[in-house]
C-alpha positions as CSV (number, residue, x, y, z in Angstrom):
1,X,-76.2,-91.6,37.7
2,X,-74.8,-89.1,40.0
3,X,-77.0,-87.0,41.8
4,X,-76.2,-83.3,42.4
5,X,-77.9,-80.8,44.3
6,X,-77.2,-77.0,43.8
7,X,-79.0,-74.3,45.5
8,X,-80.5,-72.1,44.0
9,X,-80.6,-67.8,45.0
10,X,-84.2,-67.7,45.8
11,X,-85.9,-66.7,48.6
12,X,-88.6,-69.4,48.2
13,X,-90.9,-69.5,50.6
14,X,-88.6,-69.7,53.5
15,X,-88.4,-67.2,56.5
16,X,-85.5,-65.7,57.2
17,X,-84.2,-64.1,60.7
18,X,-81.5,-61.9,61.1
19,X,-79.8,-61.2,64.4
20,X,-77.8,-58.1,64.1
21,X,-75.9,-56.5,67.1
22,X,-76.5,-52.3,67.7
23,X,-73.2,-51.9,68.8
24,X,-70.8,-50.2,65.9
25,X,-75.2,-49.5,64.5
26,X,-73.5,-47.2,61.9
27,X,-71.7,-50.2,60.4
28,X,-74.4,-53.0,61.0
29,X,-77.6,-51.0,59.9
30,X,-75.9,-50.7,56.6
31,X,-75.1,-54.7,56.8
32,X,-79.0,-54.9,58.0
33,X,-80.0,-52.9,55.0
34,X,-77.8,-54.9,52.6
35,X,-78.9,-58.1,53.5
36,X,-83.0,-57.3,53.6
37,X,-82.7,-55.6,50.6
38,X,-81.2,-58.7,48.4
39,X,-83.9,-60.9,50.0
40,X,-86.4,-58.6,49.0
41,X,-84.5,-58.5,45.8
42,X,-84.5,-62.0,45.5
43,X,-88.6,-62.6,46.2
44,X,-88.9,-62.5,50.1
45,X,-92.2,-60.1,51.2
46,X,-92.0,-58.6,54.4
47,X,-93.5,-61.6,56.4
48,X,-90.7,-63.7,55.2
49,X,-88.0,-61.7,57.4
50,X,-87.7,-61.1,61.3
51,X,-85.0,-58.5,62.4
52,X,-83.5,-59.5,66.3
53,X,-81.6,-56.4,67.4
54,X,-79.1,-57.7,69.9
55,X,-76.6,-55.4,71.9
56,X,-73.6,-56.2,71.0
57,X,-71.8,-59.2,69.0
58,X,-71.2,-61.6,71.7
59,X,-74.9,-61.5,72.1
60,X,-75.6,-62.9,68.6
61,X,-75.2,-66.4,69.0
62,X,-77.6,-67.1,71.9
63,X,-80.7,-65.0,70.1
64,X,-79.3,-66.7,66.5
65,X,-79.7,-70.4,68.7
66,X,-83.1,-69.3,69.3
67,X,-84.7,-67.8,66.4
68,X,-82.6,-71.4,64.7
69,X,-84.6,-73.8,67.5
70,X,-87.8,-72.7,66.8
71,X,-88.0,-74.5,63.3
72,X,-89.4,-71.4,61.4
73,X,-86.5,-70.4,59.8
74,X,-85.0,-72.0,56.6
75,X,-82.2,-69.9,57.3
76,X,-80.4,-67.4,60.4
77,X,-77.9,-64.5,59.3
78,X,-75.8,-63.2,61.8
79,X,-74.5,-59.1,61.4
80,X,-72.5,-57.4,63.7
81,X,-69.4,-55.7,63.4
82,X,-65.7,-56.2,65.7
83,X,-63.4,-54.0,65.2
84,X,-59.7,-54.4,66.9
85,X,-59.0,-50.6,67.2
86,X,-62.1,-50.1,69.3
87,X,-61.7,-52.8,71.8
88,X,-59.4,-54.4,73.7
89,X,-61.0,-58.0,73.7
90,X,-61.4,-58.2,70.0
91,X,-60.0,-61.9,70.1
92,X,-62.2,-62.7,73.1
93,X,-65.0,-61.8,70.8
94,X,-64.1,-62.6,67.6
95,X,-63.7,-65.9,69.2
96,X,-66.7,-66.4,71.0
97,X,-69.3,-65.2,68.1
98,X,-67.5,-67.6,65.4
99,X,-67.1,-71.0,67.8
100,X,-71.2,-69.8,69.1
101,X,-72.4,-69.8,65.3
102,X,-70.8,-72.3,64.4
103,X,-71.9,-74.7,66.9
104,X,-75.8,-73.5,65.9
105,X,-75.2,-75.1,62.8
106,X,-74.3,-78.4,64.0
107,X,-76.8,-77.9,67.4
108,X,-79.5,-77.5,64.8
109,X,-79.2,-78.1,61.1
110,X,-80.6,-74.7,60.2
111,X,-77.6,-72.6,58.4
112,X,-76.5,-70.0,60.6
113,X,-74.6,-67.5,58.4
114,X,-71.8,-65.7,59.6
115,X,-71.9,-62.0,58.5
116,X,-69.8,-60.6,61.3
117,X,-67.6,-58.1,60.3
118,X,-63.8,-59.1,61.9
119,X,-61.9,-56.1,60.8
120,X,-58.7,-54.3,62.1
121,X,-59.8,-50.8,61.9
122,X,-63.1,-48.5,61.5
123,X,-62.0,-48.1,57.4
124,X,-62.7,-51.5,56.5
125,X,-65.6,-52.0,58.4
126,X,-66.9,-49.2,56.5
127,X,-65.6,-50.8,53.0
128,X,-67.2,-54.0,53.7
129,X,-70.7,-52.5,54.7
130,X,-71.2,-51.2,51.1
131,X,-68.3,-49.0,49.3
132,X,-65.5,-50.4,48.1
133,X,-66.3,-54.1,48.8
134,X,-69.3,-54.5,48.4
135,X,-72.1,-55.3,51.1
136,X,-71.1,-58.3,53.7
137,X,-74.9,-57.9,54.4
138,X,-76.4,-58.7,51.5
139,X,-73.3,-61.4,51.0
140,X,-74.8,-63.3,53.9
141,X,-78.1,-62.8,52.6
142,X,-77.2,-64.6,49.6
143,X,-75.6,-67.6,50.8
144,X,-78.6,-67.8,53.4
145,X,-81.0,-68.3,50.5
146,X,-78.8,-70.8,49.0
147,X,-78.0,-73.3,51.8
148,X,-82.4,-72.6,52.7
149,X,-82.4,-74.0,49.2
150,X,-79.7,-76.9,49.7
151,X,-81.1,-78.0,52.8
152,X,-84.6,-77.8,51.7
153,X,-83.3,-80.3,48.1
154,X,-81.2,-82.8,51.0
């Protein structure tokens, strides 16, 4: 018989950390408030979740390595937001904060979610932190719960 694991949207008894970055705060404290409120939504308490404020998004990886190495957490979400009209390094960045999460992920078998905003101008930053398209926040809270789950069935 084949065996199949699915995770499940829960979040169990595992702790979560989120590492969010302040710069572009009026875009990432809505991604912050998306993604504590579907944990909470989804059975976390308060003692379940630790919130790393970082200074800017090239700054997430080395706290999201951290919070990952200590073995607390079933699962890391990244936040932060990079957005091309404001700077003039955007690929530098955007580069750097998706090979550094990634590589937590293989460095340390905890799922490190990505839930960076990459966006090409101020307007769909603001889309993707809760209007139009919904909350990348709570996005990356929901696959966090479900690879916590995955990893916690493998």
């Amino acid at each position: 018989m084949i065996q199949e694991i699915n995770g499940q949207i829960t979040a169990g008894k595992s702790k979560y950390g989120i590492v969010v970055s302040r710069f572009n705060e009026f875009i990432t404290s809505k991604l912050l408030g998306g993604a504590i409120d579907c944990l909470q939504r989804h059975g976390a308490a308060d003692e379940q979740i630790s919130v790393v404020w970082v200074p800017g998004a090239c700054e997430i990886p080395i706290a999201a390595k951290k919070l990952a190495a200590t073995g607390t957490y079933g699962a890391v979400i990244c936040l932060g937001a990079v957005i091309r009209g404001q700077t003039g390094h955007y690929d530098a960045v955007f580069q750097q904060v998706v090979r550094g999460i990634g590589q937590i992920n293989y460095d340390t078998g905890v799922p490190t979610v990505f839930g960076v905003l990459t966006c090409e101008t101020l307007e769909q930053a603001v889309e993707r932190a809760g209007t139009k398209m919904g909350n990348a926040g709570a996005d990356a809270a929901t696959t966090a719960m479900e690879m916590a789950d995955v990893m916690g069935q493998i």
